[in-house]
C-alpha atoms as a printed R data frame, in Angstrom:
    type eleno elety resid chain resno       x       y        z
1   ATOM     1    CA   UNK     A     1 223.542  -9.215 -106.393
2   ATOM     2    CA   UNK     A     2 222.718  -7.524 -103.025
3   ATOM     3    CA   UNK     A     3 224.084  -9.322  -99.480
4   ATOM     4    CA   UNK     A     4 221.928  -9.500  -96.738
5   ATOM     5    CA   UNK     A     5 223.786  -6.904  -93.497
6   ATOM     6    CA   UNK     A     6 223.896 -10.189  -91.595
7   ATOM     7    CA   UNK     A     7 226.573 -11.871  -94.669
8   ATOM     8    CA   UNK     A     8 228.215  -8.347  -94.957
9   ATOM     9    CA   UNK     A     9 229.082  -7.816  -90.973
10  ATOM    10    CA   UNK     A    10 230.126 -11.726  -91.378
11  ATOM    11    CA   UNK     A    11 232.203 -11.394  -94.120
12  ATOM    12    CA   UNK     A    12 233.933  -8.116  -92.463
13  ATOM    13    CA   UNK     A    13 234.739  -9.945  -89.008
14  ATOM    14    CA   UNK     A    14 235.967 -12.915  -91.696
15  ATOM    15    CA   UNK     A    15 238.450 -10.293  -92.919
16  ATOM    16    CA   UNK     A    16 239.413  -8.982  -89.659
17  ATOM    17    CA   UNK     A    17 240.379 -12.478  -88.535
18  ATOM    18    CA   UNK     A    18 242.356 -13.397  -91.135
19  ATOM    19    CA   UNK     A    19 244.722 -10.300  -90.676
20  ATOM    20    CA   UNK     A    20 244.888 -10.795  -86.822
21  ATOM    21    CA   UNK     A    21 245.905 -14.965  -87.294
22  ATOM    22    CA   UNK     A    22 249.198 -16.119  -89.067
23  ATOM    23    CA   UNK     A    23 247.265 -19.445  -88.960
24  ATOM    24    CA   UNK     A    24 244.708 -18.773  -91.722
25  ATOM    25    CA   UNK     A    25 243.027 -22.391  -91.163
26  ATOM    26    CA   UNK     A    26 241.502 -21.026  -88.521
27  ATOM    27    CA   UNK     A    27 239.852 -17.909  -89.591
28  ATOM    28    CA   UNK     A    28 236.365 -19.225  -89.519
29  ATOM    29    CA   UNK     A    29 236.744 -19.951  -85.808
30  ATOM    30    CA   UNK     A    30 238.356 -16.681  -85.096
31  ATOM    31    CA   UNK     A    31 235.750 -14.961  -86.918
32  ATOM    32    CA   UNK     A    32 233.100 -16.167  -84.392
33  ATOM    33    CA   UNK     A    33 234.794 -15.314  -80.844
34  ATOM    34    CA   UNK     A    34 235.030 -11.516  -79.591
35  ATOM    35    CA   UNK     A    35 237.519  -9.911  -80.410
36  ATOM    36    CA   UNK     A    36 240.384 -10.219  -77.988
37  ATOM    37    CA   UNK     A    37 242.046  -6.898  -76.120
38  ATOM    38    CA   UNK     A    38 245.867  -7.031  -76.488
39  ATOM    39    CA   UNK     A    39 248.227  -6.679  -74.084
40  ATOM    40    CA   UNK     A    40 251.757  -5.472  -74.235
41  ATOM    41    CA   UNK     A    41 253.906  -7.383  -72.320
42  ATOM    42    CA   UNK     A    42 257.833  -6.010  -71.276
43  ATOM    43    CA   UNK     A    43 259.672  -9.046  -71.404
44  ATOM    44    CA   UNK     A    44 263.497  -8.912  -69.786
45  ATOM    45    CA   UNK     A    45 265.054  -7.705  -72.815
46  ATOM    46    CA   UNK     A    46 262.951  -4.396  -73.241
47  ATOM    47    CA   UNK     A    47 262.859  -3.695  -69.525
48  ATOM    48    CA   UNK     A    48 266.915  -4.237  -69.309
49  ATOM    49    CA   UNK     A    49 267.096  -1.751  -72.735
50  ATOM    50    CA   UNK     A    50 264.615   0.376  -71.010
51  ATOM    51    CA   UNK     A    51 266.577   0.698  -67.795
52  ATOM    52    CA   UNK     A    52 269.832   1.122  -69.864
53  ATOM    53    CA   UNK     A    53 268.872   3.874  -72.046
54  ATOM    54    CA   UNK     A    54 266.884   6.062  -68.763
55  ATOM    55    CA   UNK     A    55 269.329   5.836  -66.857
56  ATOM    56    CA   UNK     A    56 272.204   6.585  -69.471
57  ATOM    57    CA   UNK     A    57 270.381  10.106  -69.908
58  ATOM    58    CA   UNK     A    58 269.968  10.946  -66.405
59  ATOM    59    CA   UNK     A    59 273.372  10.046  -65.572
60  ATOM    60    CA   UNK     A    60 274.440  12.484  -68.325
61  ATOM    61    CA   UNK     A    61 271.791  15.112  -67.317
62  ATOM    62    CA   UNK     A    62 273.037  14.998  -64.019
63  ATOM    63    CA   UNK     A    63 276.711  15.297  -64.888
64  ATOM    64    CA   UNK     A    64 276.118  18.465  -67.483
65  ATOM    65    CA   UNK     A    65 273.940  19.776  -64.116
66  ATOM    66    CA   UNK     A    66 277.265  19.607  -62.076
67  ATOM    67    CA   UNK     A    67 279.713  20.552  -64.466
68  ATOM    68    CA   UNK     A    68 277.376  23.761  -64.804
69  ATOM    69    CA   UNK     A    69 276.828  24.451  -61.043
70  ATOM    70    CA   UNK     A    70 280.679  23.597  -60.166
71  ATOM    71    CA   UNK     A    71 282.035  26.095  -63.293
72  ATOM    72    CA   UNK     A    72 284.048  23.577  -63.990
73  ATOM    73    CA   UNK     A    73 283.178  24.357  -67.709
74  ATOM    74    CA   UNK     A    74 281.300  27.458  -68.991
75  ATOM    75    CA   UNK     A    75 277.455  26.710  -69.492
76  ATOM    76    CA   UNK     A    76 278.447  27.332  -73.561
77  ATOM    77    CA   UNK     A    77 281.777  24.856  -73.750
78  ATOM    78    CA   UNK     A    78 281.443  22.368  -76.147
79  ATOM    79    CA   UNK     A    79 281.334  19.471  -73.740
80  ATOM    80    CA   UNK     A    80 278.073  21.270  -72.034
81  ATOM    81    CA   UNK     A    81 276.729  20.770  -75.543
82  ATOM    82    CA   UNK     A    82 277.790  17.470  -76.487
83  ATOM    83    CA   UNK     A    83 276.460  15.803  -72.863
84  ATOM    84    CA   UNK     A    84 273.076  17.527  -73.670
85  ATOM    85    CA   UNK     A    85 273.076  16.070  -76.913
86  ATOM    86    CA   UNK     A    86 273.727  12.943  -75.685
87  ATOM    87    CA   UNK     A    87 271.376  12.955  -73.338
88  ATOM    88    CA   UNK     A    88 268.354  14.014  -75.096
89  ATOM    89    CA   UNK     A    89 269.310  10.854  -77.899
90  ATOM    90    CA   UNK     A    90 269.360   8.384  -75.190
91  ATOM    91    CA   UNK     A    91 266.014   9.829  -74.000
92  ATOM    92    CA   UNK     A    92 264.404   9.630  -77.586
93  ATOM    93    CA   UNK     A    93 265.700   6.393  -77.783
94  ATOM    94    CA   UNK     A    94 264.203   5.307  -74.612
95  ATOM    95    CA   UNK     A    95 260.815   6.744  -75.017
96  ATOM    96    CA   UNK     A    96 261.069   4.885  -78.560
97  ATOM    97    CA   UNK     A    97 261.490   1.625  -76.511
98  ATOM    98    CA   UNK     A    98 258.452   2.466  -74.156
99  ATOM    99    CA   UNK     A    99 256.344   3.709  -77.280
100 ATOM   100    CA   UNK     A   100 257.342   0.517  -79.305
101 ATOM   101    CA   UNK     A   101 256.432  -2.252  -76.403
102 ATOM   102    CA   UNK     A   102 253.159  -0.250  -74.661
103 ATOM   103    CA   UNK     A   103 251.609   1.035  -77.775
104 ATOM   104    CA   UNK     A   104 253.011  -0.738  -81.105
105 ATOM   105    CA   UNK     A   105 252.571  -3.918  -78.658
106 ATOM   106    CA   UNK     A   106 249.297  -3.664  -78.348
107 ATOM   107    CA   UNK     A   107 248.393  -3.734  -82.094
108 ATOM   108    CA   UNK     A   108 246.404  -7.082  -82.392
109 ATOM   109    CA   UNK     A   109 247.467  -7.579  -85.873
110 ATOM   110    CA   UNK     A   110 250.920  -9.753  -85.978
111 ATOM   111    CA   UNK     A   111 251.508  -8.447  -89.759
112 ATOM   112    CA   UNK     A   112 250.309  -4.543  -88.830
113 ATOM   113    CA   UNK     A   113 252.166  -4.483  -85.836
114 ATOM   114    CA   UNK     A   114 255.935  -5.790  -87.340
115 ATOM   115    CA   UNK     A   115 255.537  -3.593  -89.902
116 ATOM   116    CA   UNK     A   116 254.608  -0.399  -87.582
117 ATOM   117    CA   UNK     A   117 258.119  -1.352  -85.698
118 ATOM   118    CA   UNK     A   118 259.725  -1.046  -88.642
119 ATOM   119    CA   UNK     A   119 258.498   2.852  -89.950
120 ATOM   120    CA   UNK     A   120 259.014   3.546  -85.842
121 ATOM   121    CA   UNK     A   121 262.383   2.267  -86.232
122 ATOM   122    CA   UNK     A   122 263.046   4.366  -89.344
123 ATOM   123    CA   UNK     A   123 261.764   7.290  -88.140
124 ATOM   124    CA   UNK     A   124 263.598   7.013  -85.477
125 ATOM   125    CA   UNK     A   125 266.811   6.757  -86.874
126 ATOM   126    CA   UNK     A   126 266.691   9.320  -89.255
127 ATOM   127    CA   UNK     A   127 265.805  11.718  -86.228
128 ATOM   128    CA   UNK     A   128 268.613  10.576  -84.267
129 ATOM   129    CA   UNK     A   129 270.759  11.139  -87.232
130 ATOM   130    CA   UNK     A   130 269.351  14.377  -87.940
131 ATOM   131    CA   UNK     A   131 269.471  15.585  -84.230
132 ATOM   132    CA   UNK     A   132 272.662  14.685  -84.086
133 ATOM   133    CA   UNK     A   133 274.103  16.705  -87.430
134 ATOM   134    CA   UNK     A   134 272.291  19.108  -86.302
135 ATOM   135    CA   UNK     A   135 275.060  19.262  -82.826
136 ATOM   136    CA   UNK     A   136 277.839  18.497  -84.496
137 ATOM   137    CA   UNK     A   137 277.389  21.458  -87.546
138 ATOM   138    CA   UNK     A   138 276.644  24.842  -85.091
139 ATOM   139    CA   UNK     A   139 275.643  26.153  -88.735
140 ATOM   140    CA   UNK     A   140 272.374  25.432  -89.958
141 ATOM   141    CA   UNK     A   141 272.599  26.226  -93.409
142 ATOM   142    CA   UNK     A   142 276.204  24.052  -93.650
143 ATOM   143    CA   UNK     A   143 274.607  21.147  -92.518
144 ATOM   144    CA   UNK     A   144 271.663  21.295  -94.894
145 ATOM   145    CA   UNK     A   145 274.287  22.102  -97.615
146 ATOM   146    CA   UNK     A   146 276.699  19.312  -96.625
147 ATOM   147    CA   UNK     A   147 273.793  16.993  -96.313
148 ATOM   148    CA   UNK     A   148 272.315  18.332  -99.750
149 ATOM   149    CA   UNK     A   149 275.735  17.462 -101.470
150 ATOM   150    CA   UNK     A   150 275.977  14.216  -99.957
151 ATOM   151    CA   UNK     A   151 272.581  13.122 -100.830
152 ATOM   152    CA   UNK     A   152 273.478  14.252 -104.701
153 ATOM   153    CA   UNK     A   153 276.321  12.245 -104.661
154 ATOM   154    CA   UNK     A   154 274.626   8.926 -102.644
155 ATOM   155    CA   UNK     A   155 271.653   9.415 -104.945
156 ATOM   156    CA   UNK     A   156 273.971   8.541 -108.029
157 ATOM   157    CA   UNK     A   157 275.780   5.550 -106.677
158 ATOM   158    CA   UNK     A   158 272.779   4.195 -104.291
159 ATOM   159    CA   UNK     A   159 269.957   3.716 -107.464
160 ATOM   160    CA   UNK     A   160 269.382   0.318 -106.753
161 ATOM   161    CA   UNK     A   161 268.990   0.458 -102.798
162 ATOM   162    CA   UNK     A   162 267.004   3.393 -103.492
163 ATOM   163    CA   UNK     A   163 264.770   1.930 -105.516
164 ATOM   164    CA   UNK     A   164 264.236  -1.241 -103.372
165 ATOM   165    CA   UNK     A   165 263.360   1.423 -100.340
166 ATOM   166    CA   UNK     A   166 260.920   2.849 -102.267
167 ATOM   167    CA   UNK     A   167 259.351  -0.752 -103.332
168 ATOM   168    CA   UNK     A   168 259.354  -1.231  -99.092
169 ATOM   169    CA   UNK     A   169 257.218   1.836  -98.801
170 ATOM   170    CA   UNK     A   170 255.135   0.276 -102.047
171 ATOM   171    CA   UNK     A   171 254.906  -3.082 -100.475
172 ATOM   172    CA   UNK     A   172 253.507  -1.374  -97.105
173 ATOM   173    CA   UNK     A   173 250.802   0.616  -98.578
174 ATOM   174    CA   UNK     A   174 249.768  -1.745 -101.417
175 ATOM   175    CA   UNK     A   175 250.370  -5.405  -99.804
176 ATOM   176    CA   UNK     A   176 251.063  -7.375 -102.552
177 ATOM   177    CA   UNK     A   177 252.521  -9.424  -99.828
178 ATOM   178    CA   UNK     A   178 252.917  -9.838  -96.390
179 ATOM   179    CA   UNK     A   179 254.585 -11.574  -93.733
180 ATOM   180    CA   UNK     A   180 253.562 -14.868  -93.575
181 ATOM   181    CA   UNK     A   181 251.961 -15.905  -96.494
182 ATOM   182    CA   UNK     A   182 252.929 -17.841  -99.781
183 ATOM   183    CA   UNK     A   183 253.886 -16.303 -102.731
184 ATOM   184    CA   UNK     A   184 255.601 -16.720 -105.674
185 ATOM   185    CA   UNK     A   185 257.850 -14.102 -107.840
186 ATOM   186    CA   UNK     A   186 259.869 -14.669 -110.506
187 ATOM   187    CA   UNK     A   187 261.297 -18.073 -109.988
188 ATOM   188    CA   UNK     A   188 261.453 -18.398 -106.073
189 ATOM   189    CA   UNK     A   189 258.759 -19.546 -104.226
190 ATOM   190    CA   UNK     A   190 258.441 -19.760 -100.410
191 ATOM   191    CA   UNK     A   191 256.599 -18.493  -97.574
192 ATOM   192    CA   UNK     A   192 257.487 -14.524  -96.335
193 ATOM   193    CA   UNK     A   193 259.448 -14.614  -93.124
194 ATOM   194    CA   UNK     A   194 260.884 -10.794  -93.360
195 ATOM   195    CA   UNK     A   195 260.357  -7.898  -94.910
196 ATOM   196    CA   UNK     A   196 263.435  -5.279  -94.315
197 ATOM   197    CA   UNK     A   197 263.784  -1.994  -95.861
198 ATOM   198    CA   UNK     A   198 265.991  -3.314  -99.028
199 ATOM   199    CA   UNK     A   199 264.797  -6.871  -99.462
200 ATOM   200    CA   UNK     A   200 262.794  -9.487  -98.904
201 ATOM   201    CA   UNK     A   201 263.337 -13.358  -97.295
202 ATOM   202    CA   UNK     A   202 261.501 -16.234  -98.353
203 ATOM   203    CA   UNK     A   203 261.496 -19.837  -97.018
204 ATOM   204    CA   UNK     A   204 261.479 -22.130  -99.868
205 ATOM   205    CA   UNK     A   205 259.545 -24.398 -100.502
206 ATOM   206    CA   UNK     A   206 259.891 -27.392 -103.266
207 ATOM   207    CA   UNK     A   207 262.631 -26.409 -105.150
208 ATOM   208    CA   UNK     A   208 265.054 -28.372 -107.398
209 ATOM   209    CA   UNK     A   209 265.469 -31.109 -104.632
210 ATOM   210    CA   UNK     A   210 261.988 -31.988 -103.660
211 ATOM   211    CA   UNK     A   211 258.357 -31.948 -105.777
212 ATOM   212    CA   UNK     A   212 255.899 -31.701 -102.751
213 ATOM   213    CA   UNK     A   213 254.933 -27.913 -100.488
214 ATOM   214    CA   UNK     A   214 256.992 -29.485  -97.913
215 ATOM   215    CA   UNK     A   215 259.980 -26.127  -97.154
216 ATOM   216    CA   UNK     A   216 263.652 -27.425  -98.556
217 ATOM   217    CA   UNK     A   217 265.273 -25.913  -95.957
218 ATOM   218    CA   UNK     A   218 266.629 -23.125  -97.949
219 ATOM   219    CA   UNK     A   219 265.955 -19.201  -98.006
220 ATOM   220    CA   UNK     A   220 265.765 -17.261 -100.973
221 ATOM   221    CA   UNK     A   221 266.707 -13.289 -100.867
222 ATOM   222    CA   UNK     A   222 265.426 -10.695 -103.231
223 ATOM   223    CA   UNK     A   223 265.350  -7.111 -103.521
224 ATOM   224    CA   UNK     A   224 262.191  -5.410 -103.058
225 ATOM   225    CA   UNK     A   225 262.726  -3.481 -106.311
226 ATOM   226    CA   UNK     A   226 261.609  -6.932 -108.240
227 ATOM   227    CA   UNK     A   227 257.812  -6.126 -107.167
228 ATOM   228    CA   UNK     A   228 258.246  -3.639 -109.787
229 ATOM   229    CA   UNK     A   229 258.883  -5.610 -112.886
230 ATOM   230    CA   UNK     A   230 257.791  -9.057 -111.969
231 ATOM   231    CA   UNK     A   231 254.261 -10.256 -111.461
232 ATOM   232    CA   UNK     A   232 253.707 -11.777 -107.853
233 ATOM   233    CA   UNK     A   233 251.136 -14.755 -107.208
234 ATOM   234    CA   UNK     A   234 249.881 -14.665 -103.874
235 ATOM   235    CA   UNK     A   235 249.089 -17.880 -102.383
236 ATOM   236    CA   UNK     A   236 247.736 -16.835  -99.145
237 ATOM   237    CA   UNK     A   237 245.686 -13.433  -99.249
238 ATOM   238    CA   UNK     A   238 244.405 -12.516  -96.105
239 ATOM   239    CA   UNK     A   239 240.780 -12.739  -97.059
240 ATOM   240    CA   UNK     A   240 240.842 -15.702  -98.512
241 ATOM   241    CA   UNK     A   241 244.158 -18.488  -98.310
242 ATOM   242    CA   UNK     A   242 243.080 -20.957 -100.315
243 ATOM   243    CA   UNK     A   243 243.628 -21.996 -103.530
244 ATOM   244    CA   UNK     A   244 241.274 -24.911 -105.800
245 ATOM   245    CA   UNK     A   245 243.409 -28.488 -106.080
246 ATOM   246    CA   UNK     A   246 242.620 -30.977 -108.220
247 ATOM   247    CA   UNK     A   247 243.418 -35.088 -108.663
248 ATOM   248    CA   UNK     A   248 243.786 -36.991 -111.490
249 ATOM   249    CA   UNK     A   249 243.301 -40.694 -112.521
250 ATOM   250    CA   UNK     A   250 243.853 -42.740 -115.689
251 ATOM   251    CA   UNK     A   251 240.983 -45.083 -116.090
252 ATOM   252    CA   UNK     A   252 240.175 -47.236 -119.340
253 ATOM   253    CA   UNK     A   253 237.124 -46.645 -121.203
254 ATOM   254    CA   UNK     A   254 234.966 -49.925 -119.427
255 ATOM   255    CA   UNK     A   255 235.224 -48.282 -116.233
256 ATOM   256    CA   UNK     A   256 231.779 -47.465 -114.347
257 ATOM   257    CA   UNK     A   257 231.861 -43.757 -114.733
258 ATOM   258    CA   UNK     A   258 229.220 -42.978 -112.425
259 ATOM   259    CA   UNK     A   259 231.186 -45.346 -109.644
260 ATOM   260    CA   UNK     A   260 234.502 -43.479 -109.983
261 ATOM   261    CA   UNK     A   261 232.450 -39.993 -109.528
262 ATOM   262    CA   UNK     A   262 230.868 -40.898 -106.595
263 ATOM   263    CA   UNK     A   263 233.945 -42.551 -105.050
264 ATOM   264    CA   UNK     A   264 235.889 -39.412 -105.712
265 ATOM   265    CA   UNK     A   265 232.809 -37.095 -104.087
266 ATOM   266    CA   UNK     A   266 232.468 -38.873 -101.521
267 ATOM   267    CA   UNK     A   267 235.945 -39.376 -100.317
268 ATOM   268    CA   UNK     A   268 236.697 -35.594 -100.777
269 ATOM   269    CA   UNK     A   269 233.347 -34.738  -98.724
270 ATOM   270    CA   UNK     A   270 234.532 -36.551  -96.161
271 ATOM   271    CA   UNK     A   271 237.650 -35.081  -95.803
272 ATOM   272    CA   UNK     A   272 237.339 -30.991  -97.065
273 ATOM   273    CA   UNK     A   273 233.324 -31.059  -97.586
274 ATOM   274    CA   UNK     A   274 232.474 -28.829  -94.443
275 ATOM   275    CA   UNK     A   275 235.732 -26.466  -94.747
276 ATOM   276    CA   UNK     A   276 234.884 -26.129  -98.399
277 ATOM   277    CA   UNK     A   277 231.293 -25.077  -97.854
278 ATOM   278    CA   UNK     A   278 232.022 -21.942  -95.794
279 ATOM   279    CA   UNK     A   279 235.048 -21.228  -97.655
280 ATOM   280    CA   UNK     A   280 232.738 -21.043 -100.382
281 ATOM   281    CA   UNK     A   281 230.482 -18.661  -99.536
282 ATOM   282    CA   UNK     A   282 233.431 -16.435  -98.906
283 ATOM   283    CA   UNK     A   283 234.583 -16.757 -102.265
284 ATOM   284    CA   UNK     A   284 231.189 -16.486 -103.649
285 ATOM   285    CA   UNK     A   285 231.041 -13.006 -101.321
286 ATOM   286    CA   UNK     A   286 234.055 -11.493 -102.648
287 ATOM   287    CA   UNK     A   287 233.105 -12.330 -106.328
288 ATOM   288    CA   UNK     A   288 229.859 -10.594 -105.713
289 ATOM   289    CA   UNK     A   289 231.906  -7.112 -105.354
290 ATOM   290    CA   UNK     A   290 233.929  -7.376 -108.567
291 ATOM   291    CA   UNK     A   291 232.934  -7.618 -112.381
292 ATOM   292    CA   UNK     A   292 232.570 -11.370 -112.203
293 ATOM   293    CA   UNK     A   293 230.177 -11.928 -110.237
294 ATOM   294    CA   UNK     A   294 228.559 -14.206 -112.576
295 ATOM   295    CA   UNK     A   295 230.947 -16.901 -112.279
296 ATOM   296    CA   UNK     A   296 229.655 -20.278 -111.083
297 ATOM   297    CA   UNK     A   297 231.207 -21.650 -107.872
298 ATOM   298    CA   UNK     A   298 230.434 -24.853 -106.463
299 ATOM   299    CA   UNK     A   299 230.105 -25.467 -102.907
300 ATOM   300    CA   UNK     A   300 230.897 -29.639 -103.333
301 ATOM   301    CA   UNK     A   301 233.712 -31.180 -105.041
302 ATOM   302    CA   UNK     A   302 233.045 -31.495 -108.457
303 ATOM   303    CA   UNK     A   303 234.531 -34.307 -110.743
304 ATOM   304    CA   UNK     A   304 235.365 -34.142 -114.599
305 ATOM   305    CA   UNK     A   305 236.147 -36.418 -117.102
306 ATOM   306    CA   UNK     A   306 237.980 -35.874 -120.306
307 ATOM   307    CA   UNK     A   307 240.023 -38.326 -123.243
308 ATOM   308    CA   UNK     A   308 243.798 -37.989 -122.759
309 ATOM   309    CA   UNK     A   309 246.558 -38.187 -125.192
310 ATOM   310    CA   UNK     A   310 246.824 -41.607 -124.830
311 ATOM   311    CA   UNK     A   311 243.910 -44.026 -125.146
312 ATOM   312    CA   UNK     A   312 242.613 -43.560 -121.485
313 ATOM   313    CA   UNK     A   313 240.374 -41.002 -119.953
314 ATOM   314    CA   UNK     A   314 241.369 -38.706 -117.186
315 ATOM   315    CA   UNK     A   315 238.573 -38.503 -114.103
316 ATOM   316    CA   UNK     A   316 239.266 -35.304 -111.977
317 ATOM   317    CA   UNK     A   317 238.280 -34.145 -108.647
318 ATOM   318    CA   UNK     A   318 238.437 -30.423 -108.335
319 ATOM   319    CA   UNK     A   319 238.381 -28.912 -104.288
320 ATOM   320    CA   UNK     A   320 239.522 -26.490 -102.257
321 ATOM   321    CA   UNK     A   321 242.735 -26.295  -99.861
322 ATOM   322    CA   UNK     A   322 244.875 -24.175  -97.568
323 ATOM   323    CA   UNK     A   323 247.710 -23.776  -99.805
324 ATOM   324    CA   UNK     A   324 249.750 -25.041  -96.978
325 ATOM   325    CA   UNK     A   325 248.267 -27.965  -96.627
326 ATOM   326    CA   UNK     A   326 247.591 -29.311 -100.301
327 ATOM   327    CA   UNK     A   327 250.377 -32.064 -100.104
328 ATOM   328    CA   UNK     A   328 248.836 -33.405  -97.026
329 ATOM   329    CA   UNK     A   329 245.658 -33.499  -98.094
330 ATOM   330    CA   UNK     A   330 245.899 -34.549 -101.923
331 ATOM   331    CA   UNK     A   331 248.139 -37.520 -100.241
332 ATOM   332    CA   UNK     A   332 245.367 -38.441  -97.809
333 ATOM   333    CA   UNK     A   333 243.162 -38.344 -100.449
334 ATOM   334    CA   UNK     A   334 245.143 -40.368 -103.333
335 ATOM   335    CA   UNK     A   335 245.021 -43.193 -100.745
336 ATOM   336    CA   UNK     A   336 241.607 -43.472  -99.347
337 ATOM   337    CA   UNK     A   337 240.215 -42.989 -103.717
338 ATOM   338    CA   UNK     A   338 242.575 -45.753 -104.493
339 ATOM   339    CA   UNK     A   339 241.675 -47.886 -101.801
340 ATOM   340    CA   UNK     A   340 237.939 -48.096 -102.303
341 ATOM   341    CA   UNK     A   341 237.999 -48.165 -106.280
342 ATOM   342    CA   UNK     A   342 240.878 -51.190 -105.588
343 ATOM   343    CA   UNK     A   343 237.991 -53.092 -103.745
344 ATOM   344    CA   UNK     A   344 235.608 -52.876 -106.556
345 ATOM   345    CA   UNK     A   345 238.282 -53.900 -109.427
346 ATOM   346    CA   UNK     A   346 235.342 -54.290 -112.095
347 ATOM   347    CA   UNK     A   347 234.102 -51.017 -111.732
348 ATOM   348    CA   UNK     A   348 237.241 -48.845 -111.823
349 ATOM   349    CA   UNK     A   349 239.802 -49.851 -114.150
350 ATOM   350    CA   UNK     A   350 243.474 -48.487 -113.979
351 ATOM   351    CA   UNK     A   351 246.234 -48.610 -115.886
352 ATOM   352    CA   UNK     A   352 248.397 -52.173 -115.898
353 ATOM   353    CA   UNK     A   353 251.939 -53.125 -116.274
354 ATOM   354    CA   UNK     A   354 253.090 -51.092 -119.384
355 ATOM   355    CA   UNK     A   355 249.961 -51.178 -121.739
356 ATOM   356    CA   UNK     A   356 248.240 -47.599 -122.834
């Protein structure tokens, strides 16, 4: 099915906005404004690091500069080379710093721009580290040997961490998740909070101790390696966080069918209708581009009935929620069903006392 240019450039700011907001209730909004320039801000921490690490390397510059003028060394003693080392790693660090707050900082995507601090960070470090082999072994090739037999032998005992750094670099290019959102792997379940180059943090929520979305107050740590072998259910996508919720209520057979269906509708219009509508068409847009595109999606909640085990029938409400949100919502929406079918006792008949 073609898409008018009009629903394509839509649905293309849609995805913009919902990887520039860790709130993804509000992507519709953010969708419609302009987007916003960025600007890096160097708050007392950076500028104090900043200061530190400049003026660390010019004090050393300066003191290799008089040690040279005054002879008190020859210009190829060892200290000579050590202060220039030094020197030249405080100013990599320090244009890190500036490159890190004035141009990672103005990334306007929260998720793009922790995990651009991170590869900086890396790369980095391994300079550093290679800079500084590089002073400490005056021979080339027996640094690249040393480090070649160290590697070997790290290679052999670090499988594991190895393997979870190369499921950081996986979970970078491929995003199975991200920062922020809700997934699910294995058996924890939680919302992202950190991504570091051997595992992954989750904040639970549910658990053992509680039934409802609401976080337990616990964190759950896994290495990144598990993306490998273990399916991961993504709550949260950035192009569409929402998943479809459903309600269920036991009613006898006498019950005014057509009474409890439009009780249902209408309470869930009121309260989801216009969210669900656009959220719709966004769904309905993204089937469009895959093989099943044929798939029926409703834009109003849609109720079902169906006999249960026991001699009752089930009537369910079917909508769609921030997966953050469902426990508020279904809760909201328990108690404003019950209430009006309670005032109309005749029509909607529930369950009593112990009888089936």
């Amino acid at each position: 099915m073609e898409q008018e240019p009009k629903e394509i450039e839509q649905l293309a700011r849609m995805e913009r906005a919902a990887q520039e907001t860790s709130d993804p209730a509000s992507i519709e909004d953010n969708a419609q404004r302009p987007e916003p320039k960025l600007r890096a801000r160097l708050d007392r921490r950076d500028a104090i690091w900043l200061a530190a690490l400049g003026s660390g390397a010019i004090l050393l510059f300066g003191i290799r500069v008089l040690l040279v003028a005054n002879e008190v060394v020859g210009p190829d003693a060892q200290l000579i080379g050590y202060l220039r080392a030094a020197a030249l790693i405080l100013t990599i660090l320090a244009s890190a710093k500036a490159i890190e707050v004035f141009l990672i900082g103005r990334v306007p995507n929260r998720v793009s721009r922790f995990n651009l601090k991170r590869i900086f960070r890396l790369v980095i470090g391994l300079a550093t580290v290679f800079f500084t082999v590089s002073v400490l072994f005056a021979n080339w090739y027996t640094a690249f040997v040393s480090l070649g037999l160290i590697s070997l032998m790290l290679g052999f005992a670090l499988q594991m961490p190895i393997a979870s750094f190369i499921a950081w670099i996986y979970i970078l290019a491929r995003a199975p998740y991200r920062v922020g959102d809700r997934i699910k792997i294995g058996e924890a379940h939680g919302d992202v909070i950190d991504v570091s180059y051997l595992d992954t943090t989750l904040w639970e929520f549910g658990g053992e101790h509680l039934w409802t979305d609401h976080p337990s107050g616990r964190i759950v740590k896994f290495p990144n390696s598990t993306v490998f072998a273990t399916p991961v259910f993504n709550y949260s996508w950035p192009l569409f966080p929402y998943v479809w919720n459903e309600i269920k209520f036991q009613l006898a057979y006498e019950s005014d069918l057509q009474f409890v269906e439009q009780t249902m509708k209408a309470v869930v219009e009121e309260e989801v209708g216009l969210d669900m509508r656009r959220r719709v068409k966004v769904y309905r847009a993204i089937l469009a581009k895959t093989p099943v595109d044929e798939l029926q999606v409703k834009e109003h909640p849609v109720v079902h009935f169906r006999v249960a085990e026991n001699t009752w029938l089930e009537g369910i409400v079917r909508y769609l929620v921030h997966p953050k949100e469902a426990g508020r919502v279904k809760t909201r929406l328990i108690m404003k069903m019950l209430a009006r079918m309670n005032a109309d006792p005749d029509k909607a008949l529930f369950p009593k006392r112990n009888s089936r």
